[in-house]
Backbone bond lengths (Angstrom), bond angles and torsions (degrees), N, CA, C in turn:
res aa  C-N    CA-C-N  psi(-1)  N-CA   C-N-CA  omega(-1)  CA-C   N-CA-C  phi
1 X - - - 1.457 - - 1.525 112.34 -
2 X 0.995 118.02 -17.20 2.098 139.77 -158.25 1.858 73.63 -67.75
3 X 1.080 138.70 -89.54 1.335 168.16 -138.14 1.990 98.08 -39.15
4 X 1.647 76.84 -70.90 1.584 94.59 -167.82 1.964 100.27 -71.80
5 X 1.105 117.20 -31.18 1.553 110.15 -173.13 1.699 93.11 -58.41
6 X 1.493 107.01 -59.36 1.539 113.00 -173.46 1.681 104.94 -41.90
7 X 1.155 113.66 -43.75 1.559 103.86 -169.62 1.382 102.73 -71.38
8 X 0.991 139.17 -33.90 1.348 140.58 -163.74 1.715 105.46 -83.33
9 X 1.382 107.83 -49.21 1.590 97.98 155.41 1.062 151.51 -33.28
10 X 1.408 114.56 -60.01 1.302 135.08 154.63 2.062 135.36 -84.07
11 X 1.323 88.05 -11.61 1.407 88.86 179.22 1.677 114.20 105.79
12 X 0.998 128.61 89.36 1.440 129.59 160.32 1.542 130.98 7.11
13 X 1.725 98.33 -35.26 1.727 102.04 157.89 1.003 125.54 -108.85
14 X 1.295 119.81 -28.54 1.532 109.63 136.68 1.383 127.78 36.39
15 X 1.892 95.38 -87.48 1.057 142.98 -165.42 1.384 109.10 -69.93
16 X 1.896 111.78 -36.77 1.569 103.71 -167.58 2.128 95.98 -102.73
17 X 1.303 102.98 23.04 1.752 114.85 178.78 1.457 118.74 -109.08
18 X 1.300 109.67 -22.23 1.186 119.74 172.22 1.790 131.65 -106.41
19 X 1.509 98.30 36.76 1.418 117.21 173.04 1.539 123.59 -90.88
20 X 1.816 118.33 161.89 1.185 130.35 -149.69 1.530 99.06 -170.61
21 X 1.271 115.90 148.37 1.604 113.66 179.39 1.399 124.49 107.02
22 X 1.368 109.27 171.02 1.715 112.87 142.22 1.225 107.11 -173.03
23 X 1.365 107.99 150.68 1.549 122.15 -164.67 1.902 97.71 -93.86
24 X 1.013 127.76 150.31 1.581 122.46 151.18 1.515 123.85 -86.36
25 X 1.588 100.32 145.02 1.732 112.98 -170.88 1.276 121.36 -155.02
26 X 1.447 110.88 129.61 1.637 111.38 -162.53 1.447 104.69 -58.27
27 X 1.325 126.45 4.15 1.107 111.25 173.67 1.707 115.97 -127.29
28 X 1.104 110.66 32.93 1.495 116.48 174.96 1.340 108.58 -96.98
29 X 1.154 120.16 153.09 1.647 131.07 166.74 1.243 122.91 -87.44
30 X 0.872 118.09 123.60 1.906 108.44 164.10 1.596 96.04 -175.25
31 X 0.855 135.62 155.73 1.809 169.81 -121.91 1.136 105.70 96.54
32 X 1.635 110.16 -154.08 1.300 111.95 -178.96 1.856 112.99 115.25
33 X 1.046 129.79 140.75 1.938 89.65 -159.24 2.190 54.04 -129.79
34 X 1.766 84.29 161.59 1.484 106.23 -177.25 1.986 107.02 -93.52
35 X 1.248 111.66 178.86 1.406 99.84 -168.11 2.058 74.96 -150.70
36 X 1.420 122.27 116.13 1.215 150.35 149.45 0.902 118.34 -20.04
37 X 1.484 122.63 -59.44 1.344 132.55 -177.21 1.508 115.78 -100.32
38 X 0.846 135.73 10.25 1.340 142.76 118.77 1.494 124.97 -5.54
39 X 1.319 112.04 104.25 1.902 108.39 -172.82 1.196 99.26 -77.68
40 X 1.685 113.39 178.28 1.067 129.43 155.10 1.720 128.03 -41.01
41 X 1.345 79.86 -63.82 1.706 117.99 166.64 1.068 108.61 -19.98
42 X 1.143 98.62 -89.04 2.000 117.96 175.22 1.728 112.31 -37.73
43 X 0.758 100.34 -46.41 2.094 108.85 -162.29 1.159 75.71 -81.31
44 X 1.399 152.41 -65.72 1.300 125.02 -162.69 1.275 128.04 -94.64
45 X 1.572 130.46 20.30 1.188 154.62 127.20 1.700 113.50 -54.54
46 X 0.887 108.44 -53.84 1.572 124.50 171.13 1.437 132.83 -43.76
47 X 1.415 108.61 -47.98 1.233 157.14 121.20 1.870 116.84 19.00
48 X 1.833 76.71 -92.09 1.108 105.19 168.40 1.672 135.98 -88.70
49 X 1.406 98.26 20.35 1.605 108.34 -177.87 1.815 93.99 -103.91
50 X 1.474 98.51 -34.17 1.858 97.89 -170.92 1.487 109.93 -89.34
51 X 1.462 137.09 46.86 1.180 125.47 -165.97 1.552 84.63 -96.42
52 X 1.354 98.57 162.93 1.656 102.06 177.98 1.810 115.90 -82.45
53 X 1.030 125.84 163.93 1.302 139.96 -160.07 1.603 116.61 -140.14
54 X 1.215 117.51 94.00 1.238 122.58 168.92 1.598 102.50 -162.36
55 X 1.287 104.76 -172.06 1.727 138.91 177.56 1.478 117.06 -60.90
56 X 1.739 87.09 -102.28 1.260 128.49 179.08 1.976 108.90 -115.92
57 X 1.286 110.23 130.45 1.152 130.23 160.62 1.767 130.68 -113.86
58 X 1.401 107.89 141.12 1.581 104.32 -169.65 1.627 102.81 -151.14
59 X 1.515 115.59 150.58 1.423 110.03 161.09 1.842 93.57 163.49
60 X 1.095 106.95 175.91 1.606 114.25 -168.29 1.978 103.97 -85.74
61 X 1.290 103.90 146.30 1.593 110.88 -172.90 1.338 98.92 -131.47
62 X 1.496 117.58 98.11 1.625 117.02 156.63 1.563 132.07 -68.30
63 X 1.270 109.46 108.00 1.401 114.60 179.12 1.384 116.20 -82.11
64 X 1.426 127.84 120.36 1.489 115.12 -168.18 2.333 86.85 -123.06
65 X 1.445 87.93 115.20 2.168 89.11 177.97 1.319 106.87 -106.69
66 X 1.552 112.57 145.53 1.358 126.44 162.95 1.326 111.41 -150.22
67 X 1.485 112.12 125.49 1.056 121.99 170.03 1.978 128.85 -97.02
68 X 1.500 98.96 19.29 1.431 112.16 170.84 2.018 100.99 96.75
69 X 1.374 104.67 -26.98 1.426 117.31 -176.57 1.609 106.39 -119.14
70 X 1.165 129.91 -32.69 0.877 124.12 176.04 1.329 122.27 -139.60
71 X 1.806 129.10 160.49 1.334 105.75 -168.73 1.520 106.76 -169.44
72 X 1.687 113.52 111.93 1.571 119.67 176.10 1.227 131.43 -110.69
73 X 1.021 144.15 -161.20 1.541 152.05 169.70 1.388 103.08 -154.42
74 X 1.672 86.00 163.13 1.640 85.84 -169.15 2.162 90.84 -164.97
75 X 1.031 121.50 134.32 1.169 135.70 -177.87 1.755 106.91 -84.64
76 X 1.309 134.54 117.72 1.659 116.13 174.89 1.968 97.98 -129.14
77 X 1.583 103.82 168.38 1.299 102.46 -172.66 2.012 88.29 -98.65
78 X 1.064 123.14 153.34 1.133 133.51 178.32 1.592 123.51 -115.06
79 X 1.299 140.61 99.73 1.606 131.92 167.44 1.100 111.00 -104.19
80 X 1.376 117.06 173.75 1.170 135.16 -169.77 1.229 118.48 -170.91
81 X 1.604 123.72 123.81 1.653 135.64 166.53 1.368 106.58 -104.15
82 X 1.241 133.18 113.14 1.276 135.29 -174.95 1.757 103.80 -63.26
83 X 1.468 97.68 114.15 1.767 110.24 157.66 1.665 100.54 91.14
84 X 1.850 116.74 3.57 1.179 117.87 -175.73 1.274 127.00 -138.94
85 X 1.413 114.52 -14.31 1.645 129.26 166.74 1.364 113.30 -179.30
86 X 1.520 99.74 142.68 1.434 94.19 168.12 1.739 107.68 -115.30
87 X 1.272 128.51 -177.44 1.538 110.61 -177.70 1.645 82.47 -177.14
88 X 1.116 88.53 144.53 1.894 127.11 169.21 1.486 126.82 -166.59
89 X 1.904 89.31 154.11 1.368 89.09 -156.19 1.503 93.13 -143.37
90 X 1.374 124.79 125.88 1.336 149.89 -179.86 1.610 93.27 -52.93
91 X 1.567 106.20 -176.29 1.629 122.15 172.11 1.348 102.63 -68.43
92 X 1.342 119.27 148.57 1.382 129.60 177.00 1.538 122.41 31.55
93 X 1.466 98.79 28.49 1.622 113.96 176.91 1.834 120.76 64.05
94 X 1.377 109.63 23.24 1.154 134.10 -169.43 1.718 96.41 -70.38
95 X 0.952 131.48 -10.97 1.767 144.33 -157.44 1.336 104.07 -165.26
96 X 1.447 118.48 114.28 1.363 117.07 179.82 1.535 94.47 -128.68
97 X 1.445 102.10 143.99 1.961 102.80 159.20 1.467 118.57 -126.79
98 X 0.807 143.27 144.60 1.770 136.90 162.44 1.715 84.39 -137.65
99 X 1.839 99.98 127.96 0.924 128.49 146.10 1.758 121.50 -135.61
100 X 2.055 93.99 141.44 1.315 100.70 -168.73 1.816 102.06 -141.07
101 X 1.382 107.16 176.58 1.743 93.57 -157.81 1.281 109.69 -54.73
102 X 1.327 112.49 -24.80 1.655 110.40 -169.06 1.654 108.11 -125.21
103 X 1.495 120.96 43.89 1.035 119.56 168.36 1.779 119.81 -173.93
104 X 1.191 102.30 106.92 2.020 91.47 -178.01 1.593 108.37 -99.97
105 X 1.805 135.39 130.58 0.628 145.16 -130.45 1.881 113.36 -146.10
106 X 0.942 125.48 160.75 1.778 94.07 161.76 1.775 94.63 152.70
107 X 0.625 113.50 129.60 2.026 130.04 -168.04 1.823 104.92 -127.96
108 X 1.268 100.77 136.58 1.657 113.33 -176.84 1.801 92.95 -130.34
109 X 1.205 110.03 106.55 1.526 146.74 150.90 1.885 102.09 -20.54
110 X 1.386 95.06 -63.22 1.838 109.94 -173.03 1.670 113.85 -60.72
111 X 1.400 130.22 -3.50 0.880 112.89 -157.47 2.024 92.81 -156.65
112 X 1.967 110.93 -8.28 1.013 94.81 -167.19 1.459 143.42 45.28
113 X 1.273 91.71 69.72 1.605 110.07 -168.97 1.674 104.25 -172.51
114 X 1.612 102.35 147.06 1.596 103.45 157.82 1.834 106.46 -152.13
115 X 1.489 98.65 -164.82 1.260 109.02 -175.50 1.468 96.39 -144.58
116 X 1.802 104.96 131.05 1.092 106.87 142.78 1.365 116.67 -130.70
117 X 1.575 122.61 149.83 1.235 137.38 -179.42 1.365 128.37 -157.39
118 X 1.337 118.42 -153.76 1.638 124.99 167.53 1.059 102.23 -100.76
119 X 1.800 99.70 -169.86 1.867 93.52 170.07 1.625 102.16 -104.10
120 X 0.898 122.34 45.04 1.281 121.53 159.92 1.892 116.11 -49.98
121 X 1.410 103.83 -56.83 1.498 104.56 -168.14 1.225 106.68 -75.85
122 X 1.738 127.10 -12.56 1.554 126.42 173.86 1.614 97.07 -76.81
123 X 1.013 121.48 -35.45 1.282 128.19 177.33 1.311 129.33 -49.94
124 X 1.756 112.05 -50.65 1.043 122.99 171.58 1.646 111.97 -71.95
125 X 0.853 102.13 -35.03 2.041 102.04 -168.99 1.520 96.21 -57.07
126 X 1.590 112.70 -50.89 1.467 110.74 -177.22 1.309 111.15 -67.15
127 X 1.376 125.65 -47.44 1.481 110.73 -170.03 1.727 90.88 105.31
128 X 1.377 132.66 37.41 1.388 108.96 178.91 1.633 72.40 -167.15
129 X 1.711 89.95 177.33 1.653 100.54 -168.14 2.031 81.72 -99.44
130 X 1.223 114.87 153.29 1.444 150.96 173.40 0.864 120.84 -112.82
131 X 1.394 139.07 108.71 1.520 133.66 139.17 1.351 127.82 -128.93
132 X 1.257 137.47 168.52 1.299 136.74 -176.77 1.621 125.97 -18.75
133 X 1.190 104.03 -44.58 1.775 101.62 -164.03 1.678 83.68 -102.29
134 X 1.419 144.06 14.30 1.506 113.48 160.57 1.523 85.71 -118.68
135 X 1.031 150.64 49.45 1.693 167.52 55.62 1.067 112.36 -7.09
136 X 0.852 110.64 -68.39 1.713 114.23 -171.52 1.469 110.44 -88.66
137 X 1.351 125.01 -10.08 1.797 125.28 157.93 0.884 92.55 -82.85
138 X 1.376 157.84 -61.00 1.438 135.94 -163.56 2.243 118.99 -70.32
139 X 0.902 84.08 -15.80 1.853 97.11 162.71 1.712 113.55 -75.40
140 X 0.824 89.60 -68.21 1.734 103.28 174.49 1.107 121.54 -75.53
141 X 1.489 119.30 -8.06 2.116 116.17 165.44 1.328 100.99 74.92
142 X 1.454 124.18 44.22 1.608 147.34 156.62 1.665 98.30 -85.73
143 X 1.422 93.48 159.57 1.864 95.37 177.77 1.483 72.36 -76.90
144 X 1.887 106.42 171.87 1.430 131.55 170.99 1.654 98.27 -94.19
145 X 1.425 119.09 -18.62 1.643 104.10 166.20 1.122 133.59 -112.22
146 X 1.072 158.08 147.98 1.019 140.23 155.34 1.532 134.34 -21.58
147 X 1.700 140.45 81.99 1.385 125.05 -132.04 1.574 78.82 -94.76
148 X 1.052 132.33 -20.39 1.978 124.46 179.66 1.604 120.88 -57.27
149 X 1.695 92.16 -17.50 1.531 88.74 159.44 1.411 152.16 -120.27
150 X 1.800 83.53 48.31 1.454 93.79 -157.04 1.592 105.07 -138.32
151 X 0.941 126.66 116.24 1.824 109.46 -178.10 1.423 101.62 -72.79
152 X 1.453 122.70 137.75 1.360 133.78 170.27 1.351 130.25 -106.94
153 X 1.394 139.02 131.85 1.209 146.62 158.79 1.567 109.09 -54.47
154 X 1.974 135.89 130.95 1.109 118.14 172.56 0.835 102.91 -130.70
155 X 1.925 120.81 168.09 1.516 113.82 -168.69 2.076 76.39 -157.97
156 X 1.486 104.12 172.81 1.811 102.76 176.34 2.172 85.54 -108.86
157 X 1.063 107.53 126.10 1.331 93.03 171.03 1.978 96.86 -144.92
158 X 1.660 99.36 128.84 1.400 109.20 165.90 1.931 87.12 71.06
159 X 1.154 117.45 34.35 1.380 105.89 176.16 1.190 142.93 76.85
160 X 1.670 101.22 16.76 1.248 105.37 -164.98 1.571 105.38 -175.95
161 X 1.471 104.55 119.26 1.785 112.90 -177.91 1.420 118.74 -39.56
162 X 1.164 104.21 114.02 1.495 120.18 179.90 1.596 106.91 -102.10
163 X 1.442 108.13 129.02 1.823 125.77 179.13 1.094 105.83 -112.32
164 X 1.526 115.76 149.32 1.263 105.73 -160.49 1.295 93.99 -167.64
165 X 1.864 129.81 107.04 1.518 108.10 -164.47 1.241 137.45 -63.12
166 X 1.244 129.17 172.38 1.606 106.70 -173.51 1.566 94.14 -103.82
167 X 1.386 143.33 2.99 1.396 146.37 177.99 1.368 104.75 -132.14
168 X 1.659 115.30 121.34 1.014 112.95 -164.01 1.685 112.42 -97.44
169 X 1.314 109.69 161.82 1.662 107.03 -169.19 1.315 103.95 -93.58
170 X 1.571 107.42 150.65 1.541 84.57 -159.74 1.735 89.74 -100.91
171 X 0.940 148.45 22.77 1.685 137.62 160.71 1.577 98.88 -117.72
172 X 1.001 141.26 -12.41 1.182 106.89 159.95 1.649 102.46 -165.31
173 X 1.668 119.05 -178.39 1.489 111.70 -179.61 1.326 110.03 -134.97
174 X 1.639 104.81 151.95 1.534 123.21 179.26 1.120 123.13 -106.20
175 X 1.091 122.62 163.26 1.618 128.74 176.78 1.684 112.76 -166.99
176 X 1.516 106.88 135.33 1.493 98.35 -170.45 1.921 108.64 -132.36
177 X 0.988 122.67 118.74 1.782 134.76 -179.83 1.147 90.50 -75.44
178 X 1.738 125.50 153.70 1.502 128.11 171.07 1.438 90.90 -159.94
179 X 1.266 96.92 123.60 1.858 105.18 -173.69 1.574 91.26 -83.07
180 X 1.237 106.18 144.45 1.064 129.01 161.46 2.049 153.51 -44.60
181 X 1.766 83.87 -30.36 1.648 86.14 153.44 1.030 128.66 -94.21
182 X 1.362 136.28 -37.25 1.571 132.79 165.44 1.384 116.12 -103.53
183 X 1.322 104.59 12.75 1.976 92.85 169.10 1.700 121.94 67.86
184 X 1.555 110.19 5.40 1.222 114.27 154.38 1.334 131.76 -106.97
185 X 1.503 105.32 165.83 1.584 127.80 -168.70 1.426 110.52 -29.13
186 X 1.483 141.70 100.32 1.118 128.56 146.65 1.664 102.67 -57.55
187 X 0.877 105.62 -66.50 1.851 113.93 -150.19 1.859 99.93 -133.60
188 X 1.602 111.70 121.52 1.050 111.02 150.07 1.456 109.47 -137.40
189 X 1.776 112.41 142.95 0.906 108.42 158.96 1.586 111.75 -143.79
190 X 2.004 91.29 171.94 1.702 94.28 -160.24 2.059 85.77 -118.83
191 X 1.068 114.69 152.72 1.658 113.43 178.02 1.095 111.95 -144.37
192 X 1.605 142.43 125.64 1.110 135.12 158.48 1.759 116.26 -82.62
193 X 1.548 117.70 115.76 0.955 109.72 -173.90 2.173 117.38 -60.70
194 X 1.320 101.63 -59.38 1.494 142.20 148.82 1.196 79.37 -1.61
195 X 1.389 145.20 -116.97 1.444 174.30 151.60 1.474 106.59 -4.60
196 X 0.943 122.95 -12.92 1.538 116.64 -164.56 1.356 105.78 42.22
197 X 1.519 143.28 84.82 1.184 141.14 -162.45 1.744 96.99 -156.52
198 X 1.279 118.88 107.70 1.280 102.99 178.88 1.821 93.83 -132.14
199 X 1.643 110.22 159.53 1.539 108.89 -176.73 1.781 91.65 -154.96
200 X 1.381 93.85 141.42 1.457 116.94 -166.23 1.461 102.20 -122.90
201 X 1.387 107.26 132.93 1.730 96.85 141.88 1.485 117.51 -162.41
202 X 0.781 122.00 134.68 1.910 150.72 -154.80 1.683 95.76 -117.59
203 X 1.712 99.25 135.48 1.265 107.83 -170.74 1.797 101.49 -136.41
204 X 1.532 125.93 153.81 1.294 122.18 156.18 1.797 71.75 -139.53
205 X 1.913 76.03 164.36 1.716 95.76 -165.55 1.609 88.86 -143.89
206 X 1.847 95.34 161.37 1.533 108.85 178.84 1.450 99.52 -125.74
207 X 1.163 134.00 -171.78 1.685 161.00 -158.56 1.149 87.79 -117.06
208 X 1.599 116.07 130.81 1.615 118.37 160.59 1.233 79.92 -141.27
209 X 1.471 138.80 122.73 1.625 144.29 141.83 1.494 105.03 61.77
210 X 1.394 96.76 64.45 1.541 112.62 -154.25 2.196 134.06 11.96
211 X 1.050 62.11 49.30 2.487 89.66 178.94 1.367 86.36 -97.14
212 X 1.325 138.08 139.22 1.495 140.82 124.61 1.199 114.83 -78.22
213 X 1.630 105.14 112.62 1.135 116.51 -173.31 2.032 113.88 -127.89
214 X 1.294 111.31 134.03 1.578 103.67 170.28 1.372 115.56 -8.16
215 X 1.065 138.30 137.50 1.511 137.71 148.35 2.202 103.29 -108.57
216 X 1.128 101.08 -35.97 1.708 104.28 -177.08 1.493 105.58 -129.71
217 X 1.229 119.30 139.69 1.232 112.04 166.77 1.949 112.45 -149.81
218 X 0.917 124.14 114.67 1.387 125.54 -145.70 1.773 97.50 -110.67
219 X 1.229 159.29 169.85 0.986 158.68 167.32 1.905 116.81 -151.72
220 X 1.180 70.92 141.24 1.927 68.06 177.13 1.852 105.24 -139.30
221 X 1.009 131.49 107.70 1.370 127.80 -173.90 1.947 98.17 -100.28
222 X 1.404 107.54 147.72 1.568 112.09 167.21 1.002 109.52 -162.96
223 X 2.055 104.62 139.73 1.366 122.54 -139.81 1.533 86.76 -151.95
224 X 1.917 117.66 102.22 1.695 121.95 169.94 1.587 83.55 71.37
225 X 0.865 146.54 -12.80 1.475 118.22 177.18 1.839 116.17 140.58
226 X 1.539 84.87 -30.22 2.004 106.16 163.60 1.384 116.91 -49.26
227 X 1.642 131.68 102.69 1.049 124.09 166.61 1.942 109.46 -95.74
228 X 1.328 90.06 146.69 1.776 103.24 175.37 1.782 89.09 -135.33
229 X 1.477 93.65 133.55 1.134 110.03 149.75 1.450 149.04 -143.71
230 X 0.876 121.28 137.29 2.343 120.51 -155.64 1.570 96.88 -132.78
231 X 1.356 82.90 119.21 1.675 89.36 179.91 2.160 86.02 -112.73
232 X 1.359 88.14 148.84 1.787 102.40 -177.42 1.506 99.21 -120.79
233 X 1.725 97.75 152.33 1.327 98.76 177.69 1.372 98.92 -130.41
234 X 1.166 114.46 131.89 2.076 93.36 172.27 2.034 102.28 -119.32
235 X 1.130 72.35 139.17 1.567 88.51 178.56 1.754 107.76 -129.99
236 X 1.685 84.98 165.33 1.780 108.61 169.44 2.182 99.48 46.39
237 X 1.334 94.27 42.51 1.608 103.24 178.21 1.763 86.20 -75.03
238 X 1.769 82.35 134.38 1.801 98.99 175.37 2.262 89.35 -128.57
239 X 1.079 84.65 139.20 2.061 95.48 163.82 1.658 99.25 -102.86
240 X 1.895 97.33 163.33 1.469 96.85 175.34 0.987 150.74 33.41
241 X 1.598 109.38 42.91 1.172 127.09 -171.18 1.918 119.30 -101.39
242 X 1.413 144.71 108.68 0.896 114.86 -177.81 1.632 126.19 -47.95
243 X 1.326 105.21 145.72 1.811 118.86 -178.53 1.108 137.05 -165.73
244 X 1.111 112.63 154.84 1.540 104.18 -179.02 1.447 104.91 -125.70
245 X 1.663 107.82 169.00 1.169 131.10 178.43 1.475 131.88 -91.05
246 X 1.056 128.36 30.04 1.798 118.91 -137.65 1.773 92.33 -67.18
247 X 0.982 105.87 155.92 1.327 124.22 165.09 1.418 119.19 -178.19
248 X 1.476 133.91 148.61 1.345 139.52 -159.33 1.550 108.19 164.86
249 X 1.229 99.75 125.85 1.689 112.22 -176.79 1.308 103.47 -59.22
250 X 1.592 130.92 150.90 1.252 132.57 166.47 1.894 107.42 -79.52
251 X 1.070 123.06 131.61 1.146 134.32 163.25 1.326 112.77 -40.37
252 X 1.583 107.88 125.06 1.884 104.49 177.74 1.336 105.46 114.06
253 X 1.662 135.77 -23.56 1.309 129.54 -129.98 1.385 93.64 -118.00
254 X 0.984 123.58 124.07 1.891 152.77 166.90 1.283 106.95 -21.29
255 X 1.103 127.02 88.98 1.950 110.47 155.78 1.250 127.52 -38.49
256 X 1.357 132.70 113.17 1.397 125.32 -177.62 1.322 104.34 -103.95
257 X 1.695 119.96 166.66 1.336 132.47 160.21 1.142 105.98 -114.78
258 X 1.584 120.93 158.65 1.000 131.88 174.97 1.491 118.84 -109.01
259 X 0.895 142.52 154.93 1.389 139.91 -136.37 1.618 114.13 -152.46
């Protein structure tokens, strides 16, 4: 029950925002040898030439949580309309989410209750503004910012181009890893020093219908000293597939706030 209460607490993405890690898989990519002289410029031109390209995306997402004391897994079905919804759905629909640019959503069966809102409260937990498409860059192993608007410091570290701004923000700081054969996100993370608030997430990716897409994505968020960590697995990823979305609150069920 630890699993699903947590999701319902915090929100279903929540869950896929507060990642760290990566698992290994015979089917992930990564080599790639780095090149020194390599600008900023370039790597983040690069970047942005390999983003993936499709419709609709679908396939199963294992959530495995531990909070150092306690620790579950949980299997969910995953869709996706690029730039227009995302949606998941627990076992026997016991956990539902639909999120869309202007609305985050999501009902738990176990407890009769849901939430709908903005991303305001994803917003606040992080300490940064949230909306749909840095949701959906952090799913797909996109930076969560825009890196074109930022001049970067670069260095090759652990194998892989490290950005690093050259003007620092003054509430909190970024940093972004970019492996070297396809120019996506190994590792970004955002930290509030202030807060003691730091959030990680580390990616290896596989080939689906030539898209580089996540294959592992592990997360570890820590807050005063609280570590949580959710490592994701996505499997049986299909592109362009016809689909639908169903979703609809059950009649009867509690409005919650989140807090």
């Amino acid at each position: 029950m630890l699993l699903y209460k947590y999701i319902t607490k915090i929100g279903l993405f929540t869950v896929l925002l507060i990642m760290l890690g990566s698992c290994k898989s015979t089917k992930s990519i990564t080599g790639g040898e780095t090149n020194a002289k390599m600008s900023a410029k370039n790597i983040i031109n690069a970047h942005y030439l390999n983003q993936p390209n499709f419709k609709t995306l679908r396939g199963r997402l294992k959530i495995d949580y531990s909070n150092g004391e306690e620790s579950q897994g949980v299997n969910v079905s995953l869709r996706m309309e690029k730039d227009k919804v995302i949606w998941m759905s627990g076992p026997l629909g016991v956990v539902k989410a639909h999120i869309t640019p202007n609305k985050v959503s999501f009902y738990n069966k176990l407890q009769n209750e849901y939430f709908d809102g903005d991303f305001s409260y994803l917003s606040q937990l992080l300490g940064t503004d949230l909306d749909f498409e840095k949701v959906q860059n952090l799913l797909l192993g996109n930076a969560v910012f825009d890196l074109r608007k930022e001049k970067f410091n670069t260095e090759v570290s652990n194998g892989n181009y490290q950005l690093k701004p050259k003007k620092a923000r003054e509430l909190f700081k970024i940093l972004f890893q970019l492996e070297p054969k396809n120019f996506k996100i190994a590792e970004q993370e955002i930290s509030q020093p202030e807060k003691a608030r730091q959030l990680q997430a580390k990616y290896t990716y596989q080939n689906i219908s030539g898209n580089v897409l996540p294959d592992e994505i592990q997360i570890v968020a820590e807050e005063a000293g609280d570590l949580t960590t959710i490592d994701l697995s996505f499997r049986n990823l299909e592109l362009n597939k016809p689909m639908s979305f169903p979703y609809k609150v059950p009649k009867g069920y509690d409005k919650i706030t989140l807090k």
